[in-house]
Backbone as numpy.savetxt, mean C-alpha at the origin, in Angstrom:
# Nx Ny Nz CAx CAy CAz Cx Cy Cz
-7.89 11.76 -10.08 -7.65 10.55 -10.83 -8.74 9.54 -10.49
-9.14 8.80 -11.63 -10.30 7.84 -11.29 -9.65 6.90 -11.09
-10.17 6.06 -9.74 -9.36 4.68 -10.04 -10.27 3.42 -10.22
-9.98 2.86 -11.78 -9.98 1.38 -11.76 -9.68 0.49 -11.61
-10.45 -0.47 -10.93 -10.09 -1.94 -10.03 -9.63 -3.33 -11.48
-10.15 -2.57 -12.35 -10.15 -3.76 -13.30 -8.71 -3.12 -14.33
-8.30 -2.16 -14.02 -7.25 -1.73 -15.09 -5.71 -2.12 -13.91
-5.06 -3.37 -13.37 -4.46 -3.34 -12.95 -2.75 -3.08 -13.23
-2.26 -2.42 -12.70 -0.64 -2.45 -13.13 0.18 -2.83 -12.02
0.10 -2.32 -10.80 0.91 -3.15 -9.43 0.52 -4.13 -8.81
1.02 -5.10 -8.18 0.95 -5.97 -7.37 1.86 -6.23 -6.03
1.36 -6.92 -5.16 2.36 -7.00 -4.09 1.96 -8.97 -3.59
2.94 -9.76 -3.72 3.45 -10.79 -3.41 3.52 -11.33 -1.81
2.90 -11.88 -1.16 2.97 -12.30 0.17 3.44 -13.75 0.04
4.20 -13.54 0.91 5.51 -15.04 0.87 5.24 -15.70 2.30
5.39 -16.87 2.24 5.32 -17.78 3.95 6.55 -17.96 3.59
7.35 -18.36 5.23 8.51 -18.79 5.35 8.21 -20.71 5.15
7.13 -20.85 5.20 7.22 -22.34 5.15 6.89 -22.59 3.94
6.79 -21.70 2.96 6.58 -21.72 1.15 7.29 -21.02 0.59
8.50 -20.56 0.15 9.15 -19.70 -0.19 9.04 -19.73 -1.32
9.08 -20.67 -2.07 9.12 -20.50 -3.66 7.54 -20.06 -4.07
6.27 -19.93 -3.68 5.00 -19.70 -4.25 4.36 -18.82 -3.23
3.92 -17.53 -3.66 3.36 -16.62 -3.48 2.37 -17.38 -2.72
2.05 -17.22 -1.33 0.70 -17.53 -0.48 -0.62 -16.87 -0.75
-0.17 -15.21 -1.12 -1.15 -14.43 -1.62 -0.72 -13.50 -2.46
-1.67 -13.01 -3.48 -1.22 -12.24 -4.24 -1.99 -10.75 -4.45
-1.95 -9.29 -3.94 -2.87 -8.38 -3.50 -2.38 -7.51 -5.00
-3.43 -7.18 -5.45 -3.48 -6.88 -7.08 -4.45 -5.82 -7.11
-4.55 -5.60 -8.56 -5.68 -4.48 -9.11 -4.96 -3.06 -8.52
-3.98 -2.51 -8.10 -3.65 -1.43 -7.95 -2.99 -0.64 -9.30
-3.44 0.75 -9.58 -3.07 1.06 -11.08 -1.79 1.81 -11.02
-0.99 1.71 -10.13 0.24 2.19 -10.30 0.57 0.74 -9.61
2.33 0.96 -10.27 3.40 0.02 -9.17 3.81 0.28 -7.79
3.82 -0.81 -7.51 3.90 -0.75 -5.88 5.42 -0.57 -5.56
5.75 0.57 -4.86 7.19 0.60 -4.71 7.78 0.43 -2.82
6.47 0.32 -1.93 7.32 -0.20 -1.04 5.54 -0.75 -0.31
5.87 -1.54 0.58 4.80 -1.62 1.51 5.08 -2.48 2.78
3.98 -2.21 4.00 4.53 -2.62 5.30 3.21 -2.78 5.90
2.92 -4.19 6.41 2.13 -4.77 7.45 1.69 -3.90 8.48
0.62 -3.39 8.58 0.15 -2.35 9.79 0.50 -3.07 11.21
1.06 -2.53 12.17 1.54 -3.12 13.35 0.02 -3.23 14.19
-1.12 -2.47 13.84 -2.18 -2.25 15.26 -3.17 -2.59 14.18
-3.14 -3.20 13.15 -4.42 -3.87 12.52 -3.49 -4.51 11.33
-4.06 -5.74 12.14 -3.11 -7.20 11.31 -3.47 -8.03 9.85
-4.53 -7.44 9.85 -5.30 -7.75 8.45 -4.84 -6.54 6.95
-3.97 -5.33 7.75 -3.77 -4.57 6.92 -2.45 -4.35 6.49
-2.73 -4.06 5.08 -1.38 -3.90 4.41 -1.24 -2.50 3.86
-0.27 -1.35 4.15 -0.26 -0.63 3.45 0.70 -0.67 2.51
0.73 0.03 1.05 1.48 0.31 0.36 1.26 1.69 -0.35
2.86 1.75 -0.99 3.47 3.24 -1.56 3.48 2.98 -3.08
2.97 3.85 -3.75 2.71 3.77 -5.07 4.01 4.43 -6.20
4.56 4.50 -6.87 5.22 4.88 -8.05 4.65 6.37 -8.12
3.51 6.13 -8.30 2.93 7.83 -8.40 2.64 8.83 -7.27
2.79 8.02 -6.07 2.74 8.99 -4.66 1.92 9.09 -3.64
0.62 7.75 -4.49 -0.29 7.52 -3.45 -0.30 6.43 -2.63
-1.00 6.41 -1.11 -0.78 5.15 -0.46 -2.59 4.26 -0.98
-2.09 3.01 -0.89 -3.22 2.32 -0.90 -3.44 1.37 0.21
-4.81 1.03 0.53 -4.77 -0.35 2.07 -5.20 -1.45 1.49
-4.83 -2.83 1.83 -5.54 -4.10 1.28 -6.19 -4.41 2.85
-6.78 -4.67 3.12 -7.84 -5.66 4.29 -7.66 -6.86 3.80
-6.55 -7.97 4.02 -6.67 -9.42 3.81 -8.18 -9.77 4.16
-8.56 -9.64 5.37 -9.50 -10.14 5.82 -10.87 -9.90 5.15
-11.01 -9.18 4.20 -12.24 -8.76 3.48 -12.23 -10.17 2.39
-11.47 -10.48 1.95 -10.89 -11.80 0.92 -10.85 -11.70 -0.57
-10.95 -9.85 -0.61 -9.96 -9.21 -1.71 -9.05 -8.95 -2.49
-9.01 -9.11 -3.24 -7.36 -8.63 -3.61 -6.83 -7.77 -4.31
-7.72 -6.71 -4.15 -7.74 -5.48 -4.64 -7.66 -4.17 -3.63
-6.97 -3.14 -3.00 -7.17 -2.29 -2.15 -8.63 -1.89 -1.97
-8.78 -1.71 -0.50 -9.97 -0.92 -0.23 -10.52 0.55 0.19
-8.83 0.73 0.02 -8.79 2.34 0.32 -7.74 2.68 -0.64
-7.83 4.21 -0.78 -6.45 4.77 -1.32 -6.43 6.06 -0.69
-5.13 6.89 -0.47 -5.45 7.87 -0.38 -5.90 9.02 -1.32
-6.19 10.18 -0.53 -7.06 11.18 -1.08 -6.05 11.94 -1.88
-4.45 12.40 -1.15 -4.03 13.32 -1.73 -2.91 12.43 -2.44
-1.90 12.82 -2.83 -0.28 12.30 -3.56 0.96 13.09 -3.48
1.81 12.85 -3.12 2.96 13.60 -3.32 3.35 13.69 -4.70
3.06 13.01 -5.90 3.67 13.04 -7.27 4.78 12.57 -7.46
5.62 11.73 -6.54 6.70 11.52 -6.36 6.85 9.75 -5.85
7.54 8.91 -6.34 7.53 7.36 -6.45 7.71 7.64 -4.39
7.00 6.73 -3.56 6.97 6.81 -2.42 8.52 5.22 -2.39
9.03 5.53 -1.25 10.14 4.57 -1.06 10.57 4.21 0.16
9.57 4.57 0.99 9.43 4.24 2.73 8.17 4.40 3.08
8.02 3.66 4.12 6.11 4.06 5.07 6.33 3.51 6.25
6.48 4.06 7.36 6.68 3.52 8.54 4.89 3.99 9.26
4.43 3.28 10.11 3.24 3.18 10.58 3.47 3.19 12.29
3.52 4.76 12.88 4.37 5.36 14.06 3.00 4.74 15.11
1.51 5.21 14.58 0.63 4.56 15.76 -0.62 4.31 14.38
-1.74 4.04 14.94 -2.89 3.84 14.56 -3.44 4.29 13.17
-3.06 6.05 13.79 -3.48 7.03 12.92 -2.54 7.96 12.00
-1.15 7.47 12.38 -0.29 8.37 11.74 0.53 7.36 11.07
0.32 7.36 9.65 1.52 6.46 8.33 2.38 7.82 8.01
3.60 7.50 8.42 4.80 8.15 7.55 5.24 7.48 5.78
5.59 8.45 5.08 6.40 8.44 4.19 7.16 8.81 3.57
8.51 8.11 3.41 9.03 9.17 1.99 9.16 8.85 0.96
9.12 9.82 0.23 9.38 9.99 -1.41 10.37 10.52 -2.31
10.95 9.60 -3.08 11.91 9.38 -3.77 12.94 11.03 -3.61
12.01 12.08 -3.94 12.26 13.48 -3.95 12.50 14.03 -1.98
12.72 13.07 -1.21 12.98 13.65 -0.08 12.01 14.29 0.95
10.88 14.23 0.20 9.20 14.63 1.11 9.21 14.00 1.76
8.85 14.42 3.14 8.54 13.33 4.56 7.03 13.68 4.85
6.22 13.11 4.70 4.45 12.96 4.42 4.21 12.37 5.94
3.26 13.25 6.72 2.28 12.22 7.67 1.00 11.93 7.09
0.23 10.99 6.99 -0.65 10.68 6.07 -1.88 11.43 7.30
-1.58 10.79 7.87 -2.60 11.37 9.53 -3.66 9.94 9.08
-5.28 10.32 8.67 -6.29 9.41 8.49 -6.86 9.79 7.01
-5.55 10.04 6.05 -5.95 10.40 4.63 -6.33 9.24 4.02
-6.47 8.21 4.41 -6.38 6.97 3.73 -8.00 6.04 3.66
-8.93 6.76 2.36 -10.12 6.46 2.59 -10.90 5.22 1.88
C-alpha cells in the first residue's frame, strides 16, 4: 500500500487537563482511522497508534509534525483495538479478530 501524507482520513486529538474543551494538538494525515493509541513510556515525544486496517503508525511530537513518521511494514488486516508498549523494542497488539501481534522494531 502506498501511503499518502496529503490523502488524510484519521486523526488523533491530544487534550491538556488544563484545556479540556480544545484540542492542544492535533496529529493527522494518517489514511486509515485511528482506532486506539498510547504514549510510548521510554520515548516521550512518541505516540503510537492502531489503525482500522491493522497497521501501527508513530508521530514524533518533537519533529513539529503532524503527520506520522513511521508506519509499519507489515498489517494484520484486522481494525487493531489495543497496543501496550512492554519495553523499548517490543509494541504489543490486538486486533479486533483476537491476533496478539509483537511488533518487535517493525515500525519504520
Amino acid at each position: 500500500m502506498d501511503w499518502d501524507p496529503d490523502l488524510p482520513n484519521g486523526i488523533v486529538n491530544i487534550f491538556s487537563v488544563n484545556m479540556p474543551e480544545n484540542p492542544e494538538m492535533t496529529l493527522l494525515k494518517c489514511q486509515s482511522e485511528i482506532t486506539a493509541c498510547v504514549f510510548h513510556p521510554f520515548e516521550p515525544s512518541v505516540i503510537i497508534g492502531g489503525t482500522y486496517s491493522g497497521s501501527l503508525v508513530k508521530w514524533d511530537i518533537w519533529t513539529g509534525k503532524a503527520f506520522p513518521v513511521a508506519k509499519s511494514i507489515e498489517s494484520t488486516n484486522f481494525l487493531i483495538n489495543s497496543i501496550n508498549i512492554v519495553s523499548p523494542q517490543n509494541i504489543i497488539s490486538v486486533s479486533i479478530d483476537g491476533t496478539l501481534v509483537d511488533w518487535g522494531d517493525d515500525i519504520k
